[in-house]
C-alpha positions as CSV (number, residue, x, y, z in Angstrom):
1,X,0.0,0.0,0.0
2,X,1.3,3.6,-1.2
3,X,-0.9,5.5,1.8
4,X,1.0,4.8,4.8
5,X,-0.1,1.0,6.3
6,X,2.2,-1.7,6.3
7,X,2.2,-4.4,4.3
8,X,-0.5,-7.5,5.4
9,X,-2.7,-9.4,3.8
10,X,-6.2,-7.2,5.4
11,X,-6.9,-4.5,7.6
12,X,-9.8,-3.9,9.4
13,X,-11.7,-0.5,8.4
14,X,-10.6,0.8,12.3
15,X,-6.9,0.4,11.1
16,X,-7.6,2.0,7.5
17,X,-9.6,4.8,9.7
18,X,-6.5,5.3,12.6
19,X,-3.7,5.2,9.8
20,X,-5.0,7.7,6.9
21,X,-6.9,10.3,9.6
22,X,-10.0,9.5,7.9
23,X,-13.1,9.0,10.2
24,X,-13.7,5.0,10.5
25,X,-18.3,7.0,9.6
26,X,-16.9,7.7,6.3
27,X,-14.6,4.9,5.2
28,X,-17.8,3.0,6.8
29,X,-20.7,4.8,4.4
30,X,-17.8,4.1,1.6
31,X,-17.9,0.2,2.2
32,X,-21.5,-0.1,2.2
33,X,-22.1,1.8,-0.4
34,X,-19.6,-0.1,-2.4
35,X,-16.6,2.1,-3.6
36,X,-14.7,0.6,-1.0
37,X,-14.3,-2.9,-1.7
38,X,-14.3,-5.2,1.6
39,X,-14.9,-8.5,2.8
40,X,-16.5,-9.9,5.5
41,X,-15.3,-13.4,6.5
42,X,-17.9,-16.4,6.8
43,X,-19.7,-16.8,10.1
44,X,-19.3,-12.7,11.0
45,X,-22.2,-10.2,11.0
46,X,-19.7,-7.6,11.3
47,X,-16.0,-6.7,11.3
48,X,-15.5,-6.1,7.2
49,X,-11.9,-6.4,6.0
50,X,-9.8,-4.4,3.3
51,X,-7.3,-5.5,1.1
52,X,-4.2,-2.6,1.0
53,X,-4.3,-2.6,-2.8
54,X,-8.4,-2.3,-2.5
55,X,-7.7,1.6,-0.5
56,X,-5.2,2.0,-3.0
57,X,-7.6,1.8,-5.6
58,X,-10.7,3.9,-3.7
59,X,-8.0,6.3,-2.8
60,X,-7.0,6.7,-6.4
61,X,-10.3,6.7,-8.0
62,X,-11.5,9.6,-5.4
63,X,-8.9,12.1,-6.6
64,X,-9.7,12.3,-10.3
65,X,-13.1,13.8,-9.6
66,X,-15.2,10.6,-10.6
């Protein structure tokens, strides 16, 4: 990931939230409205998880005005 985390496999939307200074509402309204891709591992109601090269891409996609 370009935007600051260290590199591991997923990162819960907290870390994404604590790392980049964006507020965990927002990257939260992102995921569930689906420009944040995440995943939320079988057997969990909650707790969504995010690929580093899945912010790179909604980070990207969010600065050219789309």
């Amino acid at each position: 990931m370009r935007y600051g985390l260290p590199r591991k496999p997923l990162y819960s939307v907290t870390e994404i939230s604590r790392v980049l200074g964006i507020k965990y509402a927002t990257l939260n309204a992102e995921v569930n409205a689906g420009r944040l891709k995440s995943h939320l591992p079988a057997g969990r109601r909650q707790g969504r998880l995010v690929r580093p090269e899945w912010v790179d891409a909604w980070i990207e996609a969010g600065t050219h005005g789309n």
